[in-house]
C-alpha positions in Angstrom: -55.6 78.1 34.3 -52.8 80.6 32.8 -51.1 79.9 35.9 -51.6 76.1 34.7 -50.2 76.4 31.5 -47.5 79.2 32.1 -46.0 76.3 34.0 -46.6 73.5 31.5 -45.0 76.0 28.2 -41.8 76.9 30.8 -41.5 72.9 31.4 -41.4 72.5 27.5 -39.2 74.9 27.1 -36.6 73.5 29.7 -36.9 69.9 27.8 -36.2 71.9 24.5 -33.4 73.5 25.4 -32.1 70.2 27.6 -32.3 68.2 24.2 -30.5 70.8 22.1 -27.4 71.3 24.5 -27.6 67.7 24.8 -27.2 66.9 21.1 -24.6 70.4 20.7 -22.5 68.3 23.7 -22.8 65.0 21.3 -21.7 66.9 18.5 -19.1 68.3 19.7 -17.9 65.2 21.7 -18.1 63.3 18.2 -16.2 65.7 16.7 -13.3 65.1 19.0 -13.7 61.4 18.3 -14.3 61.3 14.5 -10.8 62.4 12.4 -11.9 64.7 9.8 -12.3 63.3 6.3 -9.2 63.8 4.1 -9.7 65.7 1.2 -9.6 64.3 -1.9 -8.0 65.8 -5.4 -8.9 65.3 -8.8 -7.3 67.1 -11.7 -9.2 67.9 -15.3 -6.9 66.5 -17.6 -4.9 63.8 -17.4 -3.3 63.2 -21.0 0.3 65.0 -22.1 -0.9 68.9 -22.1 1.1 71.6 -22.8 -1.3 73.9 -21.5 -2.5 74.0 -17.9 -4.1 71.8 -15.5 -7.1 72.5 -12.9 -6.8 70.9 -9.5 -10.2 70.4 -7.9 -10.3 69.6 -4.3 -13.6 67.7 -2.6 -14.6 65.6 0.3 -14.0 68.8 2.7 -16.7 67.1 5.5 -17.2 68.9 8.5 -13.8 70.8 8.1 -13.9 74.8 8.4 -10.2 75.6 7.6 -9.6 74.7 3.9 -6.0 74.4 2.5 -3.4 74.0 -0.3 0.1 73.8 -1.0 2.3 73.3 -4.0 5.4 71.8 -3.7 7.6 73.3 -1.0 5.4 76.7 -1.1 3.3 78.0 1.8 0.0 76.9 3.2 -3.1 79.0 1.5 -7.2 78.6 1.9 -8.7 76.9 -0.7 -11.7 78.8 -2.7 -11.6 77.7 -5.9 -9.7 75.1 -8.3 -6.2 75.4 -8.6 -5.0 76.1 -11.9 -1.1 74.5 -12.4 0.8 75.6 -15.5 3.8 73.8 -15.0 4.2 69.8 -13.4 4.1 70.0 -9.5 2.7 68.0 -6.5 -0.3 69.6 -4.9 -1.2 69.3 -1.3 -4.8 69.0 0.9 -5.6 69.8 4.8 -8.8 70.0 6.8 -9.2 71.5 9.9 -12.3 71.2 12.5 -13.1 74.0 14.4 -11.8 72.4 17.2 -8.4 72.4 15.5 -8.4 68.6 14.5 -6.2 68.2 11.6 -7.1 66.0 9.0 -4.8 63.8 7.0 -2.9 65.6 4.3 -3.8 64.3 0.6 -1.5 64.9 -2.7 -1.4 64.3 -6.0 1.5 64.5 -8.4 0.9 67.0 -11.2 3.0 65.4 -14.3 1.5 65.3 -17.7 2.1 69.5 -17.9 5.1 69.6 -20.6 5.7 72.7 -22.0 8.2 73.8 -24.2 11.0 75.6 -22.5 13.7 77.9 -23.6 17.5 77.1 -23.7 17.8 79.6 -20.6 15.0 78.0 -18.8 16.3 74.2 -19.5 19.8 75.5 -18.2 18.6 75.7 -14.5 18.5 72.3 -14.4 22.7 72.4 -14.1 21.2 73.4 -10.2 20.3 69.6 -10.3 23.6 68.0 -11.2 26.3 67.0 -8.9 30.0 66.6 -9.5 31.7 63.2 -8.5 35.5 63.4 -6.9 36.9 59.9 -6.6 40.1 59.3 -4.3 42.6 56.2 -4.2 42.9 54.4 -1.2 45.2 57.2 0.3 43.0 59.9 -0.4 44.9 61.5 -3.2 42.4 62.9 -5.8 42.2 60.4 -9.2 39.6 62.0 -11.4 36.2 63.0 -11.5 32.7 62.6 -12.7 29.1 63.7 -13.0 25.6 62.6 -11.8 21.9 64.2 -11.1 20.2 64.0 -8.0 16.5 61.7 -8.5 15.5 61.6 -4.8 15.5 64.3 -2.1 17.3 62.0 0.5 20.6 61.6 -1.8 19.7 59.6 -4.7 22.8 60.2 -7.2 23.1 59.0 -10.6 25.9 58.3 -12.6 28.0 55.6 -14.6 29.3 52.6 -13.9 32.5 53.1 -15.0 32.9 56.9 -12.9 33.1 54.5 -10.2 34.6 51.7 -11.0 37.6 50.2 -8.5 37.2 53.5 -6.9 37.7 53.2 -2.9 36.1 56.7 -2.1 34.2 59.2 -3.5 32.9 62.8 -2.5 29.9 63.9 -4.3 29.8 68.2 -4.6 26.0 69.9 -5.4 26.3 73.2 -7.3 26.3 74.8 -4.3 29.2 73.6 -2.9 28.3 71.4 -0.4 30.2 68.3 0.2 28.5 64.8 0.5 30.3 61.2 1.2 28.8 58.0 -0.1 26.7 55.5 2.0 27.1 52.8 -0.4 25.4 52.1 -3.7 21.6 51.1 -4.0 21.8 49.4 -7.5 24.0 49.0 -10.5 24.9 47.6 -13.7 28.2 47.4 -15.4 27.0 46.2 -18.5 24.6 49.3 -18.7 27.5 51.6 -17.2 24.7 52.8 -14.7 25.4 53.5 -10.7 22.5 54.7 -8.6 25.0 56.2 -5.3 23.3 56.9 -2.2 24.7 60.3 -0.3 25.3 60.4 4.0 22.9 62.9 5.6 21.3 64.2 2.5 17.5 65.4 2.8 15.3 67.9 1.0 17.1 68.0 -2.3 15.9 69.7 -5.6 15.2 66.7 -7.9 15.0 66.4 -11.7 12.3 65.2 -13.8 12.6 62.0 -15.8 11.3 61.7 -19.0 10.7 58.6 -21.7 13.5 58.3 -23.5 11.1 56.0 -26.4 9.9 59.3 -27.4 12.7 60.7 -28.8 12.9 61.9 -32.2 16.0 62.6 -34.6 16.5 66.0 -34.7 15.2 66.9 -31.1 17.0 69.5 -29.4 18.8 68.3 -26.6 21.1 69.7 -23.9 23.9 68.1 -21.9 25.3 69.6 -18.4 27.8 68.1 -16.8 31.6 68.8 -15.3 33.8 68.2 -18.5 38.0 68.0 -17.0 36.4 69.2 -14.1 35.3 72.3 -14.7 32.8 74.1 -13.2 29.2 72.6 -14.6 28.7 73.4 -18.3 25.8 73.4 -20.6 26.2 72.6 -24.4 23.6 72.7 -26.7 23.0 70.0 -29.8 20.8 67.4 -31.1 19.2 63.8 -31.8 21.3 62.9 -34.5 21.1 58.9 -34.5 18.9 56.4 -32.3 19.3 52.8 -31.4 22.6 52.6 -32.3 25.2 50.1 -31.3 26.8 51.1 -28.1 30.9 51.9 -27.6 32.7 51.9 -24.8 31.4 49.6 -21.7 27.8 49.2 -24.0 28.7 47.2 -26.9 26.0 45.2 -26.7 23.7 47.9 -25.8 21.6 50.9 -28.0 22.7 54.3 -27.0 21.5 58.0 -28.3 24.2 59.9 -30.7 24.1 63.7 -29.9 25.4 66.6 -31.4 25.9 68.2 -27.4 30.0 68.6 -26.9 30.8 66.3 -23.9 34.6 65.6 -22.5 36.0 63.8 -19.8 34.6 64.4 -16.9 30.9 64.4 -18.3 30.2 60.9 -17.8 27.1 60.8 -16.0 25.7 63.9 -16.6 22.0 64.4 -17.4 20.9 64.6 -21.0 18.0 67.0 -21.0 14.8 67.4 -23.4 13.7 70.9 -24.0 10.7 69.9 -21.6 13.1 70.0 -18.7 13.4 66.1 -18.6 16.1 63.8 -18.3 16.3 61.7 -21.1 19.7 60.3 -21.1 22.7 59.9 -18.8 25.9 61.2 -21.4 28.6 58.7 -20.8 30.8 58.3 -23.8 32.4 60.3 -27.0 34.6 59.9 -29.8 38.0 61.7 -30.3 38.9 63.9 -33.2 35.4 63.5 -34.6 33.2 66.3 -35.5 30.6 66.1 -31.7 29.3 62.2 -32.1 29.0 61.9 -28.5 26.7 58.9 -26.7 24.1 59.0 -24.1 22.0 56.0 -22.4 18.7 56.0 -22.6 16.7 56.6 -19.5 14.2 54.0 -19.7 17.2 51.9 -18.7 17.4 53.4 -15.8 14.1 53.0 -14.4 14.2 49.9 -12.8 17.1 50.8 -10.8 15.5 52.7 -8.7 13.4 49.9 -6.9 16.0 48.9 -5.4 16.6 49.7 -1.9 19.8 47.8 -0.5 23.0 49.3 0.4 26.3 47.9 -0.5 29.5 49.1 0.1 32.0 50.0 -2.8 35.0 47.4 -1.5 32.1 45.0 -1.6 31.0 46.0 -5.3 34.5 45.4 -6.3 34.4 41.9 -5.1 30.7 41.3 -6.8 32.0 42.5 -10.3 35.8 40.9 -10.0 35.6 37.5 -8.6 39.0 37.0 -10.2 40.6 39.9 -12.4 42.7 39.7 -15.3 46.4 41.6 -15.5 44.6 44.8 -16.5 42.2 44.9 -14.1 44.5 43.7 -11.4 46.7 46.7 -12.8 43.8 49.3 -12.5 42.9 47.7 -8.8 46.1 48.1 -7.2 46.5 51.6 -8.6 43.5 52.7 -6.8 44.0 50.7 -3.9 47.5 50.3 -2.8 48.3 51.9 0.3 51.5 54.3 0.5 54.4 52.8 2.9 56.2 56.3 5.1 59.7 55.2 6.1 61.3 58.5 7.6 60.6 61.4 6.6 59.8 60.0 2.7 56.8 58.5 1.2 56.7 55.7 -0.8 54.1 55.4 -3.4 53.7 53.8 -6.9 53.7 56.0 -10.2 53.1 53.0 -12.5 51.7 49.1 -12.5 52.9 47.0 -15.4 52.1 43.5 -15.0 54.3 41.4 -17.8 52.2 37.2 -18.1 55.7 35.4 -18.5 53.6 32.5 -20.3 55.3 30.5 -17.6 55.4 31.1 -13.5 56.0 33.1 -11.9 54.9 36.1 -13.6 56.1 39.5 -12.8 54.4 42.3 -11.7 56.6 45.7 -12.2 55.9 48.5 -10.0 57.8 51.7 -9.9 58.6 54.8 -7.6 58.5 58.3 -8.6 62.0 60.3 -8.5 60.2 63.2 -10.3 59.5 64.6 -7.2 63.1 64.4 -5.3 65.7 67.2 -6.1 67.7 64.4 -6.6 67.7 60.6 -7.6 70.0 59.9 -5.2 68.3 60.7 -2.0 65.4 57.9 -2.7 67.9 55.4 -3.4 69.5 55.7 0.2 66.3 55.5 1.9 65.5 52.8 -0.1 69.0 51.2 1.0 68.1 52.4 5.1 64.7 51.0 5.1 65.4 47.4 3.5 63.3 45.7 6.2 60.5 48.9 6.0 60.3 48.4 2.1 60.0 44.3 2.5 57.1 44.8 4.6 55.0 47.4 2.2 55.9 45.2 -0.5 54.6 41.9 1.2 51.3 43.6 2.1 50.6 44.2 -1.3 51.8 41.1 -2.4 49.2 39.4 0.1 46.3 41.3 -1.2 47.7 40.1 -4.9 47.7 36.6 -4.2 44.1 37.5 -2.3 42.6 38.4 -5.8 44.5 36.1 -8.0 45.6 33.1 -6.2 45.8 30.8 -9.1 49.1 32.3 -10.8 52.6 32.9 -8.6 53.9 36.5 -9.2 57.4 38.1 -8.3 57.5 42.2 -7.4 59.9 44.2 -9.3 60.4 47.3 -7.7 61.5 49.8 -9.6 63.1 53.5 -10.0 61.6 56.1 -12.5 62.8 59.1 -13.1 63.1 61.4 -16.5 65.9 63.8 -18.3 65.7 66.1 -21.0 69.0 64.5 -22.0 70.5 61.0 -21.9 72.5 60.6 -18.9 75.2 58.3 -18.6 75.3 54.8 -16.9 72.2 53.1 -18.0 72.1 50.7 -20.5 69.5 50.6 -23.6 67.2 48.4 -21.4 66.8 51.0 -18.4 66.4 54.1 -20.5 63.6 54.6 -22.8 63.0 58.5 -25.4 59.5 59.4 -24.6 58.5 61.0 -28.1 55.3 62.8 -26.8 57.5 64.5 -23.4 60.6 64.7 -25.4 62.8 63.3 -22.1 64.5 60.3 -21.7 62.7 58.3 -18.7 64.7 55.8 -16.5 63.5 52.3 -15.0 66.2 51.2 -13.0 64.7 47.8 -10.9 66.0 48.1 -7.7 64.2 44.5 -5.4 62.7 41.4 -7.2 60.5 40.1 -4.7 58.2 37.1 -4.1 57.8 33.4 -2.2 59.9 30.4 -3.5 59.1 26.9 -1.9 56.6 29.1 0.6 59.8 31.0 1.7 60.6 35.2 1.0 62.9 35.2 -1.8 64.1 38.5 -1.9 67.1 40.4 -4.4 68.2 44.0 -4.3 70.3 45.0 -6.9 
């Protein structure tokens, strides 16, 4: 009988332990089938704070490794709520104990605005980009400012910065060099540019604010690169809202500020003293006492859907179906291309464009002598290189008719060159007292060229 049931109780046993390795195998076979649950995170205030914000993480399933991260910071094991006292994005993981990641979860931390100090507000200059635009033979023209607003190159700016421009370089405060892609979205009549950087990932980006909220009196500050300086930080005020815009906004409101801005700002951020952008500065008044203009950033906003990519010749085109003598002026400035002939380079100083009021109208273009030891020597390459000079000239005169078909022009090519006294053998016509350089400055035309009856008609004097 105890043999009996020794027997039976070891059988019992076996089917136990058969059953629970059996359902240990299921589990763990299920494990490796079933991704782990991704975690989910919930924060305890959501309303403008300017204290601090918990982070509570759930919905951890069958995970055993619990994690967090904030922002760009390392990995650490979750045992509590997070507590945030400053706007971030907070990050989730799971991990099975058979290693099975699970999805990573975030959630953007951005209702946190606490009041910062001048010196803390300042490091947002690390966030602002200088803008270096080139003519069409890659001699430097000027320069601008933007902020960066998306960590794979998204550069703001104003319209006008790059306006005609053929190329630009785009320089972070750390000295690294970018070129432009193209241009994701803008707006001439809002003088905003949204630019779009080559190879750019992982950038520092700024905060935007609501521009609504803004109060007379707020302090403000502006960073940008005024002349081209290094980046600079001035301190001001709100000190008028909704006013009527100047510049390339008249029918726009813009921001008055109290914050010195110069040439060379244009597109710099305009900064709340919660670290947000709440303006792009674009615009000031001379020998006033600091009434300078920023845009609002609301304006901005829906900019930044957009995702197409156009090139800048092409934005030229979209904005100057046909141009008028000014722009046409500005255009060929920024895009003519330099003619070598020898061992000299012709380029343009100056575009005047005179509307006769009858056709053909004249388009006056000069040549720089400033730059030869002597006057002289540019007039006999000019006189060895007839045939070199015609053809420069009719490749600019092509892209002319290209853009403005509907009026004939004729080329003057002229000489300029400057004295710090009269010099003989030009009459009242060719020489011209500067007041401001105190020199007399020469234009001597030297070819008149253009097409009569769809034939070269060509002069040198």
């Amino acid at each position: 009988m105890d043999f009996k049931m020794r027997k039976v109780s070891r059988a019992i046993l076996f089917t136990l332990v058969l059953v629970l390795l059996l359902s240990i195998s299921n589990v763990y076979a299920n494990e490796k089938l079933i991704n782990p649950t991704t975690p989910v995170l919930a924060q305890d205030i959501t309303k403008q704070t300017d204290e601090s914000v918990t982070v509570m993480i759930t919905n951890w399933g069958a995970t055993v490794t619990r994690e967090y991260k904030i922002d760009n910071g390392p990995w650490q094991e979750y045992i509590k709520p997070v507590v945030l006292r400053s706007n971030a994005t907070i990050y989730a993981r799971g991990t099975t104990s058979l290693g099975k990641v699970s999805d990573i979860a975030s959630l953007q931390i951005k209702n946190i605005k606490k009041l910062l100090s001048k010196t803390e507000v300042s490091k947002q200059a690390s966030l602002t980009v200088k803008i270096v635009s080139y003519d069409i033979n890659n001699v430097e023209i000027g320069s601008g400012s933007g902020f960066i607003v998306s960590s794979d190159g998204q550069i703001i700016t104003n319209y006008h910065v790059i306006d005609m421009i053929p190329r630009m370089e785009v320089i972070t405060t750390d000295n690294k060099i970018y070129a432009v892609e193209g241009i994701t979205a803008y707006d001439k009549k809002l003088d905003l540019a949204v630019l779009k950087l080559e190879h750019a990932k992982d950038l520092p980006t700024v905060i935007l604010g609501n521009s609504d909220e803004l109060q007379l009196g707020d302090d403000i500050v502006a960073i940008g690169y005024p002349l081209g300086l290094p980046v600079t930080v001035s301190f001001g005020n709100i000190s008028s809202l909704n006013i009527p815009g100047g510049l390339y906004r008249t029918e726009q409101k813009d921001i008055q500020i109290t914050a010195p801005i110069s040439r060379g700002s244009s597109g710099g951020p305009l900064i709340n003293m919660y670290g947000e952008v709440v303006g792009i500065n674009y615009s000031y008044i001379e020998n006033a006492q600091n009434i300078n203009y920023s845009i609002p950033v609301n304006e901005l906003k829906p900019m930044l859907a957009s995702k197409s990519l156009k090139k800048l010749p092409d934005i030229i085109k979209e904005v100057y179906p046909s141009m008028n003598y000014t722009q046409l002026e500005r255009y060929l400035y920024f895009n003519y291309l330099d003619k070598k002939s020898g061992d000299y380079n012709f380029s343009f100083t100056n575009i005047v464009i005179n509307e006769s009021g009858k056709q053909p109208d004249v388009i006056d273009v000069y040549l720089d002598l400033n730059t030869m030891k002597y006057a002289e020597i540019l007039l006999a390459e000019l006189e060895g290189n007839k045939k070199e000079v015609e053809k420069w000239i009719d490749e600019i005169y092509s892209k002319v008719k290209a853009i403005n078909r509907q009026n004939d022009v004729y080329f003057h090519v002229g000489l300029y060159w400057s004295y710090y006294t009269r010099p003989e053998g030009y009459t009242d016509e060719e020489a011209y007292y500067n007041t401001s350089t105190k020199m007399w400055e020469i234009y001597k035309e030297k070819v008149k060229y253009g097409y009569k009856n769809s034939m070269v008609d060509v002069t040198w004097y």
